[in-house]
C-alpha positions, -999 to +999 in steps of 0.1 A: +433+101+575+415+107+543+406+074+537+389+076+577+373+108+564+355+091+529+347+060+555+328+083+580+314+105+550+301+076+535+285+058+565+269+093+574+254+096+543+237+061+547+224+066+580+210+096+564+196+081+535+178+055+560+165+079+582+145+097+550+107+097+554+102+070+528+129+047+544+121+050+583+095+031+598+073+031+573+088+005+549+083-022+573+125-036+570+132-025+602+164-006+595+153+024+611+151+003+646+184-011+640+200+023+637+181+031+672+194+003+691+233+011+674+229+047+685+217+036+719+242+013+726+268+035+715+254+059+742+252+034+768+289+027+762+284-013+749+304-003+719+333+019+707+326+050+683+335+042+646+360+066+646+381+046+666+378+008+655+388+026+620+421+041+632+428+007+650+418-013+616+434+009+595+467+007+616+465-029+614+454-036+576+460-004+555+436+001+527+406+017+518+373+009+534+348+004+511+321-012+532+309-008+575+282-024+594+277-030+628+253-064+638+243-081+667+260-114+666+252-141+696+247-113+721+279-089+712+280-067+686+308-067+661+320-043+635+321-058+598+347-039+578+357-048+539+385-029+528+403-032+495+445-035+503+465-021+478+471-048+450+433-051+452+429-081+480+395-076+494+398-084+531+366-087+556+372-079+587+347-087+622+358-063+652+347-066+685+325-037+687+332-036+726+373-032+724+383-033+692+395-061+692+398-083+651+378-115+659+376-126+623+395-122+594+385-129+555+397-127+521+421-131+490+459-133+503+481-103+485+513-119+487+527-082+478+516-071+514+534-100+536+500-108+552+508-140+578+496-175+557+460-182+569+446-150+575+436-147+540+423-184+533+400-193+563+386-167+594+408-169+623+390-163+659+403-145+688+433-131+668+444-095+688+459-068+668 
């Protein structure tokens, strides 16, 4: 629970650090509106808190998260998590931001963690976990 801890800390402090004065708005690279419409579809209820896709991903493919972002992609948005597995596989993940669902899976196979063949070598779609 740590590790979901350090992930949250971390995303909180870049939110943060985007939202300074010299970051928001008036940079012109329009981070500050994508953190808007993230928030507000969060509060409309389009997407699932962090807090929960990271206890479902971490359930599913132990390590530590190093990395979080949440895009729009062809009109759903989808969680993209990197997380280093022990034996130091670096694994990207794309989550269905809506149900949690993994639609995407990349990265270096660690044959020390008895991932299934493929998952490491090419992106598999519509995979459930």
């Amino acid at each position: 629970m740590s590790r979901l801890k350090n992930a949250l800390l971390a995303l909180a402090t870049a939110l943060m650090a985007s939202a300074s004065p010299g970051s928001a708005g008036g940079s012109g690279d329009g981070h500050g509106a994508d953190h808007d419409r993230a928030r507000q579809a969060l509060e409309a209820g389009e997407v699932l808190p962090l807090r929960a896709i990271l206890e479902r991903v971490e359930r599913a493919y132990p390590g530590q998260i190093v990395e979080v972002e949440l895009e729009r992609e062809d009109g759903r948005w989808e969680y993209e998590i990197k997380l280093l597995r022990s034996g130091g596989a670096l694994v990207k993940l794309r989550v269905d931001a809506r149900d949690g669902s993994i639609i995407g899976v990349k990265g270096r196979k660690d044959h020390r963690q008895g991932e299934r063949r493929g998952e490491a070598g090419g992106e598999q779609r519509g995979e459930q976990h």
